[in-house]
C-alpha positions in Angstrom: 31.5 -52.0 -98.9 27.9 -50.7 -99.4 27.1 -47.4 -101.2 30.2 -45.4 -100.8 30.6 -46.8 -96.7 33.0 -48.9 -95.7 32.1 -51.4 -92.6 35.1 -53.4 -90.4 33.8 -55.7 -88.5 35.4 -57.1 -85.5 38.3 -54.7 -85.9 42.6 -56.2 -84.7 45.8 -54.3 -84.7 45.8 -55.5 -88.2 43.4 -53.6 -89.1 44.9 -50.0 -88.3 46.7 -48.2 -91.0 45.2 -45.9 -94.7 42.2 -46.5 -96.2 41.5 -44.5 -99.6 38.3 -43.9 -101.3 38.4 -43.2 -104.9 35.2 -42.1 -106.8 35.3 -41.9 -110.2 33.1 -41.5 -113.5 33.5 -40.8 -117.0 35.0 -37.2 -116.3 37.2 -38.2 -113.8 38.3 -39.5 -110.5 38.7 -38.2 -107.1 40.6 -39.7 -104.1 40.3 -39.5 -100.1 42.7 -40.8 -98.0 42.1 -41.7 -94.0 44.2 -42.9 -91.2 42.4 -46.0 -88.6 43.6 -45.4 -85.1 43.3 -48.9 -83.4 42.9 -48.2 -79.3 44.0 -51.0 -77.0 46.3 -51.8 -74.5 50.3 -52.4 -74.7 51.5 -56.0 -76.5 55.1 -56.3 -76.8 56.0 -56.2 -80.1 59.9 -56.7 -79.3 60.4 -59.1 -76.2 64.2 -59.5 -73.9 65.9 -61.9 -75.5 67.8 -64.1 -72.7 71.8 -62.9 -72.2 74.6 -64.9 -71.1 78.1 -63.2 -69.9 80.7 -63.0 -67.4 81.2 -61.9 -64.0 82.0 -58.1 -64.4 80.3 -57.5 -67.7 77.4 -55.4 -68.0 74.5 -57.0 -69.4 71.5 -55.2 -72.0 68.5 -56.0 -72.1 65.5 -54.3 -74.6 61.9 -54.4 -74.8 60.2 -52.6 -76.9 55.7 -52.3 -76.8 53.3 -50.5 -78.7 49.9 -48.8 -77.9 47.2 -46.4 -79.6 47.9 -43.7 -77.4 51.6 -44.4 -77.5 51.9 -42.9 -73.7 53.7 -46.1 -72.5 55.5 -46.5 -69.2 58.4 -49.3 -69.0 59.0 -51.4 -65.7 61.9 -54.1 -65.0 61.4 -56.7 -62.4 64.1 -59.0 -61.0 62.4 -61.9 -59.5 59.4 -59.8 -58.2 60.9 -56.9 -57.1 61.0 -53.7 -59.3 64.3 -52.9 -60.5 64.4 -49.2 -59.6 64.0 -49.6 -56.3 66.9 -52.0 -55.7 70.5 -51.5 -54.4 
């Protein structure tokens, strides 16, 4: 912090979020607040968790990511083939 600017250095995913700047004197205060959008690509915030059942059962799976833009696209892949092209 250095006259009325604040600097973040080195900026993580940690880092995103509301930052407020109050200025205030002896007849009174005033408050800003702003948003930090962190850019970057998709991390998995929520991975599969492995499943175990029985022949005939149907079986879930869930994976949930995050990004700054949020315009993800999700893929499965048995083995290495892409689940939405198999029979």
């Amino acid at each position: 912090v250095h006259d009325g600017s604040l600097s973040i250095l080195g900026i993580t995913r940690d880092d995103r979020g509301a930052y407020t700047c109050r200025a205030y004197s002896d007849q009174g205060e005033v408050l800003h607040t702003t948003r930090l959008l962190v850019q970057g690509p998709p991390y998995i915030v929520s991975p599969p968790e492995n499943v175990t059942v029985n022949i005939s059962q149907n079986a879930l799976f869930t994976c949930q990511a995050e990004a700054y833009p949020g315009n993800l696209t999700y893929t499965w892949f048995w083995e290495e083939d892409n689940v939405y092209f198999k029979k």
